[in-house]
C-alpha positions in Angstrom: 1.4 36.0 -38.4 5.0 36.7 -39.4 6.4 38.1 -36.8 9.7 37.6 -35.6 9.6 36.4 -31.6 12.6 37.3 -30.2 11.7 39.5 -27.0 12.5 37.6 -24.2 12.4 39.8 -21.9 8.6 40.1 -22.0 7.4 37.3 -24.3 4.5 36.9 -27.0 1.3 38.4 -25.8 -0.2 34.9 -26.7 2.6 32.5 -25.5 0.0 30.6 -23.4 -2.3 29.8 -26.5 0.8 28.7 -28.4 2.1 27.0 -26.1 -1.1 25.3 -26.6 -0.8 24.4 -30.4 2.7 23.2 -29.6 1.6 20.7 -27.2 -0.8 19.3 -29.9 1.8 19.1 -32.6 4.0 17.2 -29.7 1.5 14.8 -28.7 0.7 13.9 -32.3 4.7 12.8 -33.1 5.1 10.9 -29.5 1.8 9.3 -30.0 2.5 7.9 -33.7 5.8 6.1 -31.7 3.6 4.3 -29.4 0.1 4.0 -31.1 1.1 1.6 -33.7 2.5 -1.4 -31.3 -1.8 -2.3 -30.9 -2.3 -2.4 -34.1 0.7 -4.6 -35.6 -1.3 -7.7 -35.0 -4.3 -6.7 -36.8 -1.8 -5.5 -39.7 -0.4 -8.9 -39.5 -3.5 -10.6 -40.1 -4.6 -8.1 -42.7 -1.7 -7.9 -44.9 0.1 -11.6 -44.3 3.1 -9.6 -42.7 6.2 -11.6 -41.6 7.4 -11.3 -37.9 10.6 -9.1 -39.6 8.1 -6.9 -41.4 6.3 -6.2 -38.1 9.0 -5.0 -36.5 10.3 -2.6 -39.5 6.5 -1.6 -39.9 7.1 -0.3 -36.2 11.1 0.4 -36.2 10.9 2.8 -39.6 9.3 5.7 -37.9 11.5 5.8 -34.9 14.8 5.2 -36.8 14.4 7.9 -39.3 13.1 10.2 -36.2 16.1 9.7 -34.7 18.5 9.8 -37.3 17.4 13.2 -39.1 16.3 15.2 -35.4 20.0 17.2 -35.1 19.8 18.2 -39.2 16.5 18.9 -39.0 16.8 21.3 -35.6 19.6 22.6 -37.2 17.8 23.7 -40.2 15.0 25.4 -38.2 17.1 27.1 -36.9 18.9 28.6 -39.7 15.6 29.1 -41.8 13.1 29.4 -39.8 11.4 27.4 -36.9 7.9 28.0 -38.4 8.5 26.8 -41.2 10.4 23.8 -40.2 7.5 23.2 -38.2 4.8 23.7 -41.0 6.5 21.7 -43.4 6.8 19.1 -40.8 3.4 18.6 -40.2 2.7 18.5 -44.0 4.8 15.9 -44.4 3.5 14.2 -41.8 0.0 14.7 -42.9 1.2 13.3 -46.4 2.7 10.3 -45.1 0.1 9.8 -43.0 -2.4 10.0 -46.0 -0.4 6.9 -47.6 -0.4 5.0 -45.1 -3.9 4.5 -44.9 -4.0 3.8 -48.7 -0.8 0.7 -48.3 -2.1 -2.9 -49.8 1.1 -4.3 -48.4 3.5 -4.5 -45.8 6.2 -2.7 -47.6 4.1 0.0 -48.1 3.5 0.7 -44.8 6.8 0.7 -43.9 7.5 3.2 -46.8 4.9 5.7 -45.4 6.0 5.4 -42.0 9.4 5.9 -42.5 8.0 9.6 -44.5 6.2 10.2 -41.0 9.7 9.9 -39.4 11.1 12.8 -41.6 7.8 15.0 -40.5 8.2 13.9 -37.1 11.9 15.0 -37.2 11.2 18.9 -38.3 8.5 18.8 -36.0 9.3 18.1 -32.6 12.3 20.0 -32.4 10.4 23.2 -33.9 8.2 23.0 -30.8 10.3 23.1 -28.0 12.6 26.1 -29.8 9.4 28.4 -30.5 7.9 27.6 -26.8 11.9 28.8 -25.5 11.4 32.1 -28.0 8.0 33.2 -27.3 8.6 32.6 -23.5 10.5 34.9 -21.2 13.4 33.5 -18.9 11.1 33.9 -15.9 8.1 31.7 -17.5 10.4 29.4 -19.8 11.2 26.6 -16.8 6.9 26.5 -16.3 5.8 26.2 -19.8 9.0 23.3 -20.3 7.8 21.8 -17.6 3.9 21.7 -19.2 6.0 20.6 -22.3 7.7 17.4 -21.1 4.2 16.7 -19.1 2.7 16.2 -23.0 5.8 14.5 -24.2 5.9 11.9 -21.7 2.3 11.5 -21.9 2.0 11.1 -25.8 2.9 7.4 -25.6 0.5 6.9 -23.1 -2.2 8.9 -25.2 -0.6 7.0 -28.6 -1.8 3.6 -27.1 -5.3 4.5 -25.8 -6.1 6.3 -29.2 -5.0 3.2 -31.0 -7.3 0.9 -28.2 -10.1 2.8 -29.1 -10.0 2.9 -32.4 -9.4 -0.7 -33.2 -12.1 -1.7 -31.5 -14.2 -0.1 -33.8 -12.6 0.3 -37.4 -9.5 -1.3 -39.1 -6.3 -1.2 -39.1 -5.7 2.0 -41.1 -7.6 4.4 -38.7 -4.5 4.4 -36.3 -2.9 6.5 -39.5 -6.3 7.9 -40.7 -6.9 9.9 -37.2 -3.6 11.6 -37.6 -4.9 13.5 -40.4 -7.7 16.0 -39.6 -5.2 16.5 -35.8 -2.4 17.3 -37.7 -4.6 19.6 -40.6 -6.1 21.5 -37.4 -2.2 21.9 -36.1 -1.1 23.0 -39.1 -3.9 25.5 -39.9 -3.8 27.1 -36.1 0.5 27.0 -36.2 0.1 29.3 -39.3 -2.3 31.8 -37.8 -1.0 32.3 -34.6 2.4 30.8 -34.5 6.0 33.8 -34.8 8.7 32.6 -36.6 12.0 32.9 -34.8 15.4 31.5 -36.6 19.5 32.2 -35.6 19.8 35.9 -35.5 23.4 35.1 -36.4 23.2 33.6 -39.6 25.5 31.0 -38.5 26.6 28.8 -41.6 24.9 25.1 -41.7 27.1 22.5 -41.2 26.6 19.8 -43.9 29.0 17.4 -43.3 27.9 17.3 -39.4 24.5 16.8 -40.4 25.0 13.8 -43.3 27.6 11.9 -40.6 25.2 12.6 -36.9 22.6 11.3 -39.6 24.5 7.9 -40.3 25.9 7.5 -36.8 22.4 7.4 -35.3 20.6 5.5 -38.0 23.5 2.7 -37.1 23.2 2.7 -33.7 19.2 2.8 -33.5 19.3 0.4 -36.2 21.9 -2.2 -34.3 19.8 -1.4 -31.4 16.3 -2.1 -33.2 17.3 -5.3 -34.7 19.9 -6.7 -31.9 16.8 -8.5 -29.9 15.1 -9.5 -33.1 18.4 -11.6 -34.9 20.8 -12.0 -32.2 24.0 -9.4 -30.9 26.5 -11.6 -33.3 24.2 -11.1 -36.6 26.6 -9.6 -39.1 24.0 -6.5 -40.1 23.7 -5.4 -36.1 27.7 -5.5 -35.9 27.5 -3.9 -38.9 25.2 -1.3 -37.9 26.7 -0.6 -34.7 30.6 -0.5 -35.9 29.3 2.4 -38.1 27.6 4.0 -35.5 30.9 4.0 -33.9 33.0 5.2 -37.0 30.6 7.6 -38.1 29.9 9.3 -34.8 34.1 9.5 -34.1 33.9 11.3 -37.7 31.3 13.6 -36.4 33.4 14.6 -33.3 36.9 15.1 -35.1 35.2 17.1 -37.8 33.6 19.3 -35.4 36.6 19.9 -33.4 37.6 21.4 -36.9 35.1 23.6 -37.3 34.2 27.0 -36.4 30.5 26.9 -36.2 29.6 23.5 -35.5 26.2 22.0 -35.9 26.5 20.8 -32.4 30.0 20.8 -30.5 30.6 17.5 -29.1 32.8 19.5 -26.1 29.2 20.4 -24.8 28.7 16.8 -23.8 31.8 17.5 -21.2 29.8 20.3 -19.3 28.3 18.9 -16.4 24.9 20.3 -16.7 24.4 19.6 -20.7 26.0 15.8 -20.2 24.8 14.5 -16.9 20.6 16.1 -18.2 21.1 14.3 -21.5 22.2 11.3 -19.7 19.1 11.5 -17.5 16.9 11.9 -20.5 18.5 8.9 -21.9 18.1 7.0 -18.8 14.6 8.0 -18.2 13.2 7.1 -21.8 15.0 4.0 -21.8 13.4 2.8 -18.5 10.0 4.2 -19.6 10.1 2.8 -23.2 11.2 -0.7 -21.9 8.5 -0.8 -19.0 5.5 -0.1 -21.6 7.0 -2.5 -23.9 6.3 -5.4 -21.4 3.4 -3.8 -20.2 1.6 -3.7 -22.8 2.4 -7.5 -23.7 1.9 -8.3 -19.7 -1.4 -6.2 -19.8 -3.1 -8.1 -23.2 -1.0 -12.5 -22.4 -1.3 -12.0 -18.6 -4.3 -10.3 -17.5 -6.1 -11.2 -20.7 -7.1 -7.5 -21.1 -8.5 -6.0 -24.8 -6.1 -3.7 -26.6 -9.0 -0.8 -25.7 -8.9 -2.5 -22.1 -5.2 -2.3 -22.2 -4.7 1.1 -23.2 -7.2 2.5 -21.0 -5.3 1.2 -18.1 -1.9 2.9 -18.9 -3.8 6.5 -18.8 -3.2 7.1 -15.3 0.8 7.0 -16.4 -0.4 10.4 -18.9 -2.3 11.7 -16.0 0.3 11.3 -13.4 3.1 13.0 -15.8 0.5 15.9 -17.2 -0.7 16.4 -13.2 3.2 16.6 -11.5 5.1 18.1 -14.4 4.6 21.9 -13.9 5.0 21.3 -10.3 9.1 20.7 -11.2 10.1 24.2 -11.3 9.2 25.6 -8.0 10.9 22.0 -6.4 13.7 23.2 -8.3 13.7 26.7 -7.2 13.6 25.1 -3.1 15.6 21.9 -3.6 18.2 22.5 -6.6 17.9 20.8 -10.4 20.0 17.4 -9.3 18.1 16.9 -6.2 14.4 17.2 -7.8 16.4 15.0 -11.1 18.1 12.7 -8.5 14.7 11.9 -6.3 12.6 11.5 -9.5 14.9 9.1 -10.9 14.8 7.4 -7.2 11.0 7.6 -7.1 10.9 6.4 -10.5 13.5 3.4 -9.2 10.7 2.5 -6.7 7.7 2.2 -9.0 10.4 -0.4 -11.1 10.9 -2.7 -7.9 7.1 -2.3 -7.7 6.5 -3.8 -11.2 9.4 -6.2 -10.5 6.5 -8.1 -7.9 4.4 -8.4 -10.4 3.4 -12.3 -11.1 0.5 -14.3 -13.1 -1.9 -13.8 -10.2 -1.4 -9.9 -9.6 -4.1 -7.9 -9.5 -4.3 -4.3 -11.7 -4.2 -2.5 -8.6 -0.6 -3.6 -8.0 0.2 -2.4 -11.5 -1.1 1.0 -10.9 1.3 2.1 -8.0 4.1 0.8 -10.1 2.4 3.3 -12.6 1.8 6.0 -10.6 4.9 5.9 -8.9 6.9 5.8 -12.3 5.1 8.9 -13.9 5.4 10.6 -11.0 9.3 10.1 -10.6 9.9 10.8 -14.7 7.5 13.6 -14.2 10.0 15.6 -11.8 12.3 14.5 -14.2 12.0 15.7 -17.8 11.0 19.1 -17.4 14.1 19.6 -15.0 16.7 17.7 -17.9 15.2 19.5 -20.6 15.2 22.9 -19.2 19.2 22.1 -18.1 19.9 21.2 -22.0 17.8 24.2 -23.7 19.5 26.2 -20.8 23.0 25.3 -21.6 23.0 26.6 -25.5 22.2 30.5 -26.6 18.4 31.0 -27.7 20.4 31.2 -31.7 20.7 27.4 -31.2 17.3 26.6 -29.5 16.1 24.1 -32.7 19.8 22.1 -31.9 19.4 22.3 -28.2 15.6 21.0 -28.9 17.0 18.3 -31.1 19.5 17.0 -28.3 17.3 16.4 -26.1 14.8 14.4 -28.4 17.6 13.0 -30.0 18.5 11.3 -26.1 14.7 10.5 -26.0 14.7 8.8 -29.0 18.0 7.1 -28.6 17.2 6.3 -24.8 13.9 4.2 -26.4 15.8 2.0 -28.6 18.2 1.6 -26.2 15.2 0.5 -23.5 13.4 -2.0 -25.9 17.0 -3.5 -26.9 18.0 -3.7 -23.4 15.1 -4.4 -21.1 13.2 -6.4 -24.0 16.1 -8.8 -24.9 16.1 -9.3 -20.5 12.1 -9.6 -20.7 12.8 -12.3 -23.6 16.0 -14.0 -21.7 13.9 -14.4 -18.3 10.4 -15.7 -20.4 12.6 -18.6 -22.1 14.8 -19.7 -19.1 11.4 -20.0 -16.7 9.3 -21.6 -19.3 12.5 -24.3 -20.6 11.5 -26.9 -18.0 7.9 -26.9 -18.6 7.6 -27.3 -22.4 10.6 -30.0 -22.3 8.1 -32.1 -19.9 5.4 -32.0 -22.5 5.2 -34.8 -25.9 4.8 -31.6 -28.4 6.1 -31.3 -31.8 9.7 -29.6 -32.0 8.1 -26.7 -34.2 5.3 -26.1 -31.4 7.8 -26.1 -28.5 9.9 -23.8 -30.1 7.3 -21.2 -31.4 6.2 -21.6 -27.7 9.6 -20.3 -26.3 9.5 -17.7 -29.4 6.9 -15.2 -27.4 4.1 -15.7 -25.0 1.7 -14.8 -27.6 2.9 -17.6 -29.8 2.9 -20.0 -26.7 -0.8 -18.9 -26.1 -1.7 -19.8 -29.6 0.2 -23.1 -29.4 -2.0 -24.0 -25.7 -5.0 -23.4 -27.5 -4.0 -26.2 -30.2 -2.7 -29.0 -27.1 -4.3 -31.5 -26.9 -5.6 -32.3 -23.1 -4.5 -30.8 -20.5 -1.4 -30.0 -22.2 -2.9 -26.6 -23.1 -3.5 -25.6 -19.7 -0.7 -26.4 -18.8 1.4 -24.8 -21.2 -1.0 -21.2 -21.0 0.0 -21.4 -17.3 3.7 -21.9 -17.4 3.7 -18.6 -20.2 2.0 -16.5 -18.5 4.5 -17.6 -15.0 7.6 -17.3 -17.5 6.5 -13.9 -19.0 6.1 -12.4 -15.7 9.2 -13.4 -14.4 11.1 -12.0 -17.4 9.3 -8.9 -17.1 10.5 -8.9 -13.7 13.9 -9.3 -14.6 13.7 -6.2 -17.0 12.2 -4.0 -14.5 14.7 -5.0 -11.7 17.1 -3.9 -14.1 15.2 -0.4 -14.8 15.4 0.2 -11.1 19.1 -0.4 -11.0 19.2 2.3 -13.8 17.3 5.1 -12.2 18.1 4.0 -9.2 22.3 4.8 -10.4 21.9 7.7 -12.8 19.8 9.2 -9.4 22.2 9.0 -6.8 25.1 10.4 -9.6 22.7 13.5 -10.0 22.6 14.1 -6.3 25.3 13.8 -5.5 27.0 15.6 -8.9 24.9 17.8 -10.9 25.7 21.7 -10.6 22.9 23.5 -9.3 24.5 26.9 -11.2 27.0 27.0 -14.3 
């Protein structure tokens, strides 16, 4: 189908059904960001990777996702949304492919990063056809089922990856990508309109090479900031050029006429305050499953399948309460629904923040619930305010904003609440292992992670191993604590500032 889609007044006869095949592109990029993190251990052992390998094996795909969303967007829309959509998932499909096929480390980290660039034409594509095919009075419902999927791809990403490593090896969290992405790709080119800038507006290259270089900085200062320290010269480095090259961005697009994406559009209310939300709410998120997951497996001794089958209620909750956002907006206003969720949201973080050695799963599911339910009120009502805020011409750049935040907001939540979670673990666990006659090298590998103190308890000898599994699992809960009393001093802020300041009309 070739069509053009750009009646809005009444919408494509089959908007439902592709909204359909647009969710199952979407869930395949969010899941690839979260699926991998169960399988880096069995890579590890496969391939002999290094601790610095593991985390580019995991870091490629979300920097180059970041980095290239607002060119790629851009490009959709100036050629065609379909197409940057097919050509995404090929990509995607190829890297993919690879992947499986890696005999190293490097390798992997090669392939992944060609996911990124597939990942980067396709996510923006989706959310720019859905607003094309919709009509205005639909568009806020089917966003709302949108950001339900989004939020619930990591979710899905992690129990795919469960189950699948408890049966095959390592490469199946790549190889199951392929026949989903085939199947997207086929159904997109049957059934999917084109749409593209009806204005022709000229591309901005120069916008596009220096957004490119300012994110791929700051994600990659954020990325490796935990790993080698704040003062390591290549994180300066990284972020200082963030800095430059983003301040390039701005004053070159003050110059032009038809900017990629005006930077004044960050001073309207409703455009910054939802992209801040965005940011906000991915950061919490991303931070709380990145010490779940590790709190889920060292804590409460659950398998990687037992682990991801116990974050599915958090897809559940967010596929369940999404759609019901429009209507509370159409009663309530955007920054109250945005405000409470973030609030709600805020609450399910002090609930995690309880959480010690001894808690039960129960307590971690209404932190859960309470969480997905919060974001879920959230996203839809952000994204619709930042696809709202730019003509339907620039729906692939308005679509790349606000997965540009969501990507952004994630590094910035690992970075943030991860270097907390590590700061907490080693400052309840000092006292302990400097009471015990171990070897320097084991003591500090043991203040290194809780998975490396685990291994280092099981090697004690006497009770020394007890003693030392006891005091990690204590230490990792209290730093996980500390990072989710921090995520509830985020939401709980960026909440009360949307109450009390986001305009409810332009």
């Amino acid at each position: 189908m070739t069509d053009q889609s750009d009646d809005t007044s009444t919408g494509h006869p089959r908007r439902w059904l592709i909204l359909g095949i647009l969710n199952l592109s979407l869930v395949l990029i969010v899941a690839g960001v979260s699926s991998l993190n169960l399988s880096l251990p069995s890579i590890q052992r496969a391939l002999g990777a290094t601790g610095v390998q593991l985390v580019w094996i995991n870091a490629a795909y979300a920097l180059v996702f970041a980095a290239l969303l607002l060119p790629a967007g851009a490009l959709g829309d100036r050629f065609g949304r379909r197409g940057a959509l097919q050509t995404g998932l090929t990509i995607f499909i190829a890297g993919a492919v690879l992947a499986t096929q890696s005999g190293s480390a490097e390798q992997i980290i090669l392939w992944r990063s060609v996911m990124g660039i597939g990942a980067a034409l396709t996510m923006p594509a989706t959310l720019s056809i859905l607003t094309a095919v919709f009509p205005p009075e639909e568009r806020s419902r089917a966003i709302a089922i949108w950001a339900g999927f989004a939020g619930a791809g990591g979710a899905i990403g992690l129990l795919s990856a469960g189950l699948l490593l408890e049966y095959f090896w390592w490469g199946s969290v790549f190889l199951v990508n392929i026949p989903i992405a085939a199947l997207a790709l086929i159904l997109v080119t049957l059934l999917v309109p084109t749409s593209r800038d009806t204005q022709r507006h000229p591309l901005d290259p120069a916008g596009g090479l220096l957004t490119a270089g300012g994110l791929t900085g700051l994600v990659y200062g954020l990325i490796q900031g935990p790993e080698f320290g704040w003062t390591d010269p290549l994180v300066i480095g990284g972020l200082v050029a963030a800095a430059v090259l983003l301040t390039a961005w701005v004053l070159n697009a003050r110059r032009q006429a038809n900017p990629m994406l005006d930077p004044a559009l960050f001073a309207i209310p409703r455009f910054g305050l939802a992209s801040l939300t965005i940011t906000a709410a991915f950061a919490v998120m991303f931070g709380m499953f990145f010490g779940l997951a590790q709190y889920l497996q060292f804590v409460m001794g659950y398998s990687p399948l037992d682990t991801s089958l116990r974050v599915i209620p958090f897809a559940l909750g967010m596929v369940a309460v999404a759609p019901r956002g429009p209507r509370l907006v159409e009663r309530f206003g955007a920054g109250r629904v945005m405000g409470s969720g973030l609030l709600l949201a805020s609450l399910g973080c002090v609930i995690m923040s309880l959480l010690s050695a001894d808690s039960s799963y129960l307590h971690v599911l209404a932190g859960i619930l309470m969480l997905s339910s919060g974001m879920a009120m959230t996203f839809p009502t952000a994204t619709t305010a930042i696809v709202g805020s730019l003509p339907l011409d620039k729906a692939g750049v308005a679509s790349a904003v606000n997965d540009t935040t969501r990507e952004v907001g994630s590094a910035i939540g690992i970075a943030l609440l991860g270097s907390l979670l590590s700061a907490g673990y080693r400052r309840d666990l000092g006292d302990t292992l400097d009471s015990l006659p171990l070897p320097a090298e084991a003591l500090e590998a043991a203040r290194d992670s809780v998975g490396a103190a685990l291994h280092v308890a099981r090697s004690a000898p006497g009770s020394a191993g007890d003693t030392i599994a006891a005091a990690a699992r204590s230490a990792f809960a209290a730093g996980y604590s500390l990072s989710m009393i921090a995520g509830a001093v985020i939401m709980a802020t960026v909440g009360v500032i949307l109450v009390l300041r986001f305009p409810d009309s332009d």
